[in-house]
N, C-alpha and C positions, 0 to 999 in steps of 0.2 A: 155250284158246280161240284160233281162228285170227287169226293179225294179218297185217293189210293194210295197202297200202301208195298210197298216191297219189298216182300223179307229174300232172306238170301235163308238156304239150307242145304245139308247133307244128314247123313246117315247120325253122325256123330252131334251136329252140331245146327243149332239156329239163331241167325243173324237178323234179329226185326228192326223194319224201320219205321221209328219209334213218328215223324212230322210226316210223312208220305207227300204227294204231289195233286193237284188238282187239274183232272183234265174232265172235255165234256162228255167222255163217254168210255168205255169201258179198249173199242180197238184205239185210241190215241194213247192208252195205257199200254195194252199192248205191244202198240212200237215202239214206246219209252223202254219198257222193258226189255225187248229187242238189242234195242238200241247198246241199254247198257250190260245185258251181256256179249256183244260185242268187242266192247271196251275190253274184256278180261282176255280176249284172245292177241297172241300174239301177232304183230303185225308184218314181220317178217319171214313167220310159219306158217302162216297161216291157223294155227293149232291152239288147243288150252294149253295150260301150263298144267301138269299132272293132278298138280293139287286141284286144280280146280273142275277134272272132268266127272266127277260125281255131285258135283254143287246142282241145284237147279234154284229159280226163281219163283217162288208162287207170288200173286199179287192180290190184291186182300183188298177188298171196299169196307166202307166205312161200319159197317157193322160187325166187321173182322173175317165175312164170308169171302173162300177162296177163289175169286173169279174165275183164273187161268196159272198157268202152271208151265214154265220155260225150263227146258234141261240144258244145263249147260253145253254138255253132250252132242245135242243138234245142231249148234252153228259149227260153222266154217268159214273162214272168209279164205280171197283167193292170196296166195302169198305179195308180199309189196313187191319185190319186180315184176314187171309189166304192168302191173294195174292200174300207173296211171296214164296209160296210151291210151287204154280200151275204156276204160270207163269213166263216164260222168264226175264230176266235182262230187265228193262226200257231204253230205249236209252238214250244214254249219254244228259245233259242237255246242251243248246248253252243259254249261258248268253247274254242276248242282247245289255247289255252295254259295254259288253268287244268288242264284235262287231263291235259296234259303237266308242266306243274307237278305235278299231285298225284301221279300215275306218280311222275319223277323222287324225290319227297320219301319216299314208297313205299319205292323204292329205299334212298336212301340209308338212310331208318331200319332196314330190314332189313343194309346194312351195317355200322350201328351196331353193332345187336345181335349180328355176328357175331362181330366186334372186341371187344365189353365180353366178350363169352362169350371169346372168347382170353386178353384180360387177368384175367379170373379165375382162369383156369384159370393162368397164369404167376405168380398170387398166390399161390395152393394149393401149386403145387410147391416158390415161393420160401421159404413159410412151412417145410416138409418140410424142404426143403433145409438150411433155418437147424437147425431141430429136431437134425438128424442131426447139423452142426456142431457145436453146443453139445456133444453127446453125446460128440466126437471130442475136443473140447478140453478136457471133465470127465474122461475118459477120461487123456490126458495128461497134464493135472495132476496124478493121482494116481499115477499111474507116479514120475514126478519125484521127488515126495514121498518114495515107496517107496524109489526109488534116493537121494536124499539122506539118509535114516531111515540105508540101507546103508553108505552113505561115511562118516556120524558114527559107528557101529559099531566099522567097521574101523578107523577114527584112535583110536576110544578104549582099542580092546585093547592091551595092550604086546606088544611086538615079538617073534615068537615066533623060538624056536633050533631049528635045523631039524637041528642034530648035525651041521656041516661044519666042517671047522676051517680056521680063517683064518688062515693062519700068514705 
């Protein structure tokens, strides 16, 4: 899925957003966008707050190109008396930190799981590793044996004459 990205700007200044959102197409971005300039308007004036009516949104795909381009400027919404006679239920609000949060937690547990699958697998070989050990040091010991079994042997034959004369 394509991920987008949201800078906020004005003349002065640029606000980029650094994790952007993944939606499957370019207009679902769009009404995200929408959406959350929106949010900056008051809901009781219907209006921007000063500071914010030369801001605009541009929103940015994944290779940084600027898709679309929202001016703060253009919305309006209708002031909050009356509006909720006349109109529709507002759609449900998407917190973008909780988002961000569950992304994030996403993440890490796919991290987890790559790490516990590491440390298994460094179990497996360490358990191997041991096995072969043990095998190396049974192995050993019984050499030992063998060669001590040989050295009591030899002490206990008497001393053989090999027909050289010691004179």
């Amino acid at each position: 899925m394509p991920r987008y990205f949201f800078h906020l700007r004005n003349a002065q200044k640029t606000l980029l957003d650094c994790e952007g959102m993944a939606f499957g197409d370019v207009g679902v971005a769009r009404r995200q966008a929408e959406l959350t300039v929106r949010d900056f308007i008051q809901p009781a004036t219907g209006e921007l707050q000063d500071d914010w009516k030369d801001w605009s949104m541009d929103v940015c795909d994944e290779r940084g190109r600027c898709v679309l381009s929202v001016a703060f400027s253009d919305y309006r919404i209708e002031p909050l008396e009356g509006l909720l006679e006349r109109s529709p239920p507002l759609p449900a609000v998407v917190y973008i930190e909780v988002e961000r949060t569950r992304r994030e937690l996403a993440s890490v547990e796919h991290q987890i799981r790559k790490v516990v699958g590491q440390v298994a697998a460094q179990v497996d070989r360490t358990r191997y590793e041991t096995k072969s050990l043990y095998g190396v040091i049974r192995q050993a010991q019984e050499f030992r044996q063998e060669a001590e079994d040989a050295l009591r042997r030899a002490r206990a034959q008497p001393p053989h004459d090999w027909g050289y004369d010691r004179a």
